[in-house]
matplotlib code that plots the C-alpha trace (Angstrom):
import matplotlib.pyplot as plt

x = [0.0, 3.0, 4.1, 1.2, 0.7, 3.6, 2.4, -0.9, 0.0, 2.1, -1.1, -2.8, -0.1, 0.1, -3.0, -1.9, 1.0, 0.0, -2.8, -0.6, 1.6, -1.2, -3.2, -2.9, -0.9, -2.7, -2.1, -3.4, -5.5, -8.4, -10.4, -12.0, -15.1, -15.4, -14.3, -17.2, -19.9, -23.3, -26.2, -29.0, -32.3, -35.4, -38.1, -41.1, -43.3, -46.8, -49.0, -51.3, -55.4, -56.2, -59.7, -62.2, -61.4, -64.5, -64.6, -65.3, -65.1, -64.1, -64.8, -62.5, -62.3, -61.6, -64.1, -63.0, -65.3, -64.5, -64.3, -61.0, -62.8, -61.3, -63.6, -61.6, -64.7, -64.8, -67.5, -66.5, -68.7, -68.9, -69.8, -73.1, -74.7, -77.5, -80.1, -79.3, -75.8, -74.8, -73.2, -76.4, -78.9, -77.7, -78.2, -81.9, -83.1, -81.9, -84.2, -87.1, -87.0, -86.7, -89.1, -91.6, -94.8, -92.3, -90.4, -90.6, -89.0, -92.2, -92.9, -90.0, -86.7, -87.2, -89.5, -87.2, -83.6, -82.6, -78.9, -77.7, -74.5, -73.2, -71.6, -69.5, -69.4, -66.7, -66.7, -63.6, -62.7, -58.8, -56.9, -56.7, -59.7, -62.2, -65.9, -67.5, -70.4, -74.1, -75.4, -73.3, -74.9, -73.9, -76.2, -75.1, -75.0, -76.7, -79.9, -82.5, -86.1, -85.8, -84.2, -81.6, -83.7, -81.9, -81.4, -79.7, -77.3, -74.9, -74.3, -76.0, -79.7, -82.9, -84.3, -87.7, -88.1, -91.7, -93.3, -95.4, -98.6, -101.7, -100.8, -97.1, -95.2, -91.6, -91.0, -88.5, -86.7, -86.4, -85.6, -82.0, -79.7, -77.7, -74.5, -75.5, -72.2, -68.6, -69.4, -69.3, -72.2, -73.6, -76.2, -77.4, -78.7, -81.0, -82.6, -83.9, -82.7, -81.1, -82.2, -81.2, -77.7, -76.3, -77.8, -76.0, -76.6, -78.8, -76.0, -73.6, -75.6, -75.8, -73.6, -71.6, -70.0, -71.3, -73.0, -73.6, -76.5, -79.6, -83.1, -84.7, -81.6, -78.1, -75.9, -73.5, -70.0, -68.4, -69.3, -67.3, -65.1, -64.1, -61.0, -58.9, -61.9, -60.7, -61.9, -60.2, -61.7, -60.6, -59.9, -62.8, -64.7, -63.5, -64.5, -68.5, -68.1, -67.4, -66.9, -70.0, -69.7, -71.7, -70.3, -69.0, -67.4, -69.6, -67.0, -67.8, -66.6, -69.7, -69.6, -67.6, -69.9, -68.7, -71.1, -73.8, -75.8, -78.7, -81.6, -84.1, -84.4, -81.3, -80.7, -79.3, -82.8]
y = [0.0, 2.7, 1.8, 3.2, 6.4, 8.2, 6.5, 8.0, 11.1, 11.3, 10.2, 12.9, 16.1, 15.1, 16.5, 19.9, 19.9, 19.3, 22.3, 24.7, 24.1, 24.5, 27.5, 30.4, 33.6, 36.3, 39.2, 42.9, 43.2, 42.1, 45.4, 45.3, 45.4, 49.2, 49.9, 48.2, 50.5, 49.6, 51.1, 52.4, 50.7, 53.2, 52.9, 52.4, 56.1, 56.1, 56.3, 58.9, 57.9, 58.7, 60.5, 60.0, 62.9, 64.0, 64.5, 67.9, 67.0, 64.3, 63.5, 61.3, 60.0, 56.8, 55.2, 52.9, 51.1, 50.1, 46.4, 47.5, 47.6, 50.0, 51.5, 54.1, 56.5, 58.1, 60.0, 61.3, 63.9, 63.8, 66.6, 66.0, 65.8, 66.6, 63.2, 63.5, 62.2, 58.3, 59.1, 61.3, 59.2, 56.1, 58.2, 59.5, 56.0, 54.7, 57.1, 57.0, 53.5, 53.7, 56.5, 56.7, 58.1, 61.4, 61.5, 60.6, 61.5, 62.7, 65.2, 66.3, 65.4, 66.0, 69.7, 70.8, 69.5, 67.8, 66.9, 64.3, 64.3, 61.3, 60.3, 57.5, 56.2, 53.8, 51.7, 49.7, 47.7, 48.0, 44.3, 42.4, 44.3, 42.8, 42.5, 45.7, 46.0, 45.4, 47.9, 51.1, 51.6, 55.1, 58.3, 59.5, 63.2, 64.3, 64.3, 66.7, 66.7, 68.8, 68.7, 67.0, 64.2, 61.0, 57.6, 54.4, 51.5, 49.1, 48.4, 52.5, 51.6, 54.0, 53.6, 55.5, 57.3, 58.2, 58.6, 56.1, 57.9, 56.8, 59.8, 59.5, 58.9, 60.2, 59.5, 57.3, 60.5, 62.0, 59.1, 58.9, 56.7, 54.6, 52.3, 49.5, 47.6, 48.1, 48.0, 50.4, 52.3, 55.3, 57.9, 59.8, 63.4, 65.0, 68.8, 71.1, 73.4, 76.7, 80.3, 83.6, 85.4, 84.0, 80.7, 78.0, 74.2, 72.6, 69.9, 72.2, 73.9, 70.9, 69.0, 65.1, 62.4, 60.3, 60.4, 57.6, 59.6, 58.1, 60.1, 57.7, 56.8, 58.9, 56.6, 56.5, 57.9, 55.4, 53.0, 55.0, 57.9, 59.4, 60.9, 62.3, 64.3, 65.8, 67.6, 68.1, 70.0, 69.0, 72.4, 71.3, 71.2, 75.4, 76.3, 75.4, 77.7, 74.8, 75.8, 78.5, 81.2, 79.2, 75.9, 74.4, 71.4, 69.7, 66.9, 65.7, 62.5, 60.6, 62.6, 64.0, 66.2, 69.1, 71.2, 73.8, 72.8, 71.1, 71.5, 69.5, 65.7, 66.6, 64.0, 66.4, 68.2]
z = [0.0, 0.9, -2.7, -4.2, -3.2, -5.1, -8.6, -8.1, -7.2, -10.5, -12.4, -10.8, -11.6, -15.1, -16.4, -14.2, -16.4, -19.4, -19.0, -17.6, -20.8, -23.3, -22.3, -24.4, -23.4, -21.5, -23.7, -21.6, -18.7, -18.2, -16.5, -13.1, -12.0, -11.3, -14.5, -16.5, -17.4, -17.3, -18.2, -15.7, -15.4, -15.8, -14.2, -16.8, -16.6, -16.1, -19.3, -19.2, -19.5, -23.8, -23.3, -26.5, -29.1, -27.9, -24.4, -23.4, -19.7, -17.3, -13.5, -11.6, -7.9, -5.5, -3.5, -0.8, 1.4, 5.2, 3.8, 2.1, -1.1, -4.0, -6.9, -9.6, -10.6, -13.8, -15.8, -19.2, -20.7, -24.9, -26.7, -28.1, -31.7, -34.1, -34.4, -37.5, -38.0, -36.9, -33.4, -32.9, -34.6, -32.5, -29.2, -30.4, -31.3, -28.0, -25.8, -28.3, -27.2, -23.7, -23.3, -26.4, -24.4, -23.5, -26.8, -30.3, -33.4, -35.4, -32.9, -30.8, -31.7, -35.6, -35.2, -32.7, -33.7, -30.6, -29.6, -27.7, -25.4, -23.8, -20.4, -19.8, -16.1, -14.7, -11.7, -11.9, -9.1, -7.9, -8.5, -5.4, -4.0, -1.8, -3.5, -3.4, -1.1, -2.3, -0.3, -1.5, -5.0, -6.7, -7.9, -11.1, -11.6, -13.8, -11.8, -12.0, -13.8, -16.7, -19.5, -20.8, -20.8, -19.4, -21.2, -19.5, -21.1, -20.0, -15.8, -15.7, -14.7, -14.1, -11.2, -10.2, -7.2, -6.3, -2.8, -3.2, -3.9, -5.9, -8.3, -8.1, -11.2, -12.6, -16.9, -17.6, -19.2, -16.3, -14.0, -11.9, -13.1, -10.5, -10.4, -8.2, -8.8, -10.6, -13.9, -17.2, -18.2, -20.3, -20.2, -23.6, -22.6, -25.0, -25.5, -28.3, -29.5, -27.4, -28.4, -27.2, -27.0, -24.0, -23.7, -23.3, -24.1, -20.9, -20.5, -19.9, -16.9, -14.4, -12.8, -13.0, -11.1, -8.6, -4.9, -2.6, -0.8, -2.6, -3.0, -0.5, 1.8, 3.5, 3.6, 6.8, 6.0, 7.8, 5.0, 2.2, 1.7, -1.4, -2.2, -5.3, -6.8, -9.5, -13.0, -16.5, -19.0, -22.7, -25.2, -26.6, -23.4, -22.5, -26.5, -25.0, -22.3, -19.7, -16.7, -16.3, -13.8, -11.5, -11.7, -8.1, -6.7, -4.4, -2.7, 0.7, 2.2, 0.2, -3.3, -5.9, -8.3, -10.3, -12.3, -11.7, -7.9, -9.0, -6.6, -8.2, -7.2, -5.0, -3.2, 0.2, 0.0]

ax = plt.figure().add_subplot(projection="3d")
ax.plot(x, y, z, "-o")
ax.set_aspect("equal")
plt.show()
């Protein structure tokens, strides 16, 4: 056994040897570390929301409820258009439909050259959020009893409010419009004609975004608070005269609404 050891240690050595002899020369320096440049990571920017060409006006705001639940709120006002081009035509035929014993083309929207505007509402729910809570439905702003008149689609739904009388009744035109869940939803706004040198269109005079107070219930503010209420008004929005003299944010820990104060079918009143 002692006579072994030196044979395979000789084994061993040789392939050391026979490496050290065949590797190339070094030729330079090979430079350290510190001396390698390396480009900086950036940090991807934000991209910035891409409104509808048409949006004269938009409404934002976050809604969280005490079960940690997150909704981003938007409503995006469009400018509006004669019934008789597509976008316009589309937004006629839809409240025709919905409300035909209070409007029809034959007699009012033709004679008097109605235009519709449109508002898109957003209820999106944060990812990772809790569900929202089926008791905190949303008011949409617009909401009072004359004109424009008011026509639903998608997760926005009309909901009448009467008090229940034998006489009560409130047109479908003219009924408020309410989120009940996250969801995306429109309402198409339509009015004559406006005369006179300083009037101004009747959807530009009232007021958008959304309320948790209902017509028939308060709701408690412990169960929601809103927060980033915010406007932007589109060039094309200031060219109509947006915002009026009179217009007013109306946040409070249960509502972001900007617009004129509408006092009719309030729901604070």
């Amino acid at each position: 056994m002692r006579t072994s050891l030196p044979r395979i240690a000789l084994v061993l050595a040789l392939p050391l040897v026979l490496l050290t002899a065949c590797a190339p020369a070094v030729h330079g320096t090979i430079p350290r570390p510190s001396t390698i440049k390396t480009e900086p990571t950036k940090a991807p920017k934000p991209s910035a929301v891409v409104l509808p060409p048409e949006t004269e006006l938009r409404v934002t705001a976050t809604a969280t409820a005490t079960n940690g639940a997150v909704l981003d709120l938007s409503a995006t006002v469009l400018a509006p258009h004669d019934y008789t081009d597509p976008v316009g035509a589309a937004r006629a035929a839809a409240t025709v439909a919905w409300c035909p014993d209070n409007v029809d083309m034959a007699s009012v929207i033709q004679p008097e050259d109605w235009h519709f505007a449109q508002v898109d509402y957003a209820a999106t729910l944060k990812a990772g959020s809790p569900a929202w809570p089926a008791n905190l439905p949303m008011l949409l702003a617009p909401w009072g009893i004359n004109t424009p008149t008011r026509t639903a689609s998608g997760a926005a739904k009309s909901t009448e409010y009467t008090l229940d009388g034998p006489a009560d009744y409130e047109p479908d035109c003219v009924q408020r419009v309410l989120l009940t869940a996250p969801g995306l939803g429109s309402v198409y706004l339509g009015e004559g004609p406006v005369t006179g040198p300083n009037a101004s269109p009747q959807w530009s005079q009232i007021s958008y975004g959304f309320d948790f107070n209902l017509p028939d219930k308060t709701v408690d503010p412990g169960e929601v608070k809103i927060t980033n209420c915010a406007i932007q008004i589109t060039p094309l929005g200031h060219a109509a005269g947006l915002p009026n003299a009179t217009w007013a944010n109306l946040t409070s820990g249960v509502e972001c609404v900007y617009g004129d104060p509408e006092t009719q079918n309030d729901p604070h009143t």
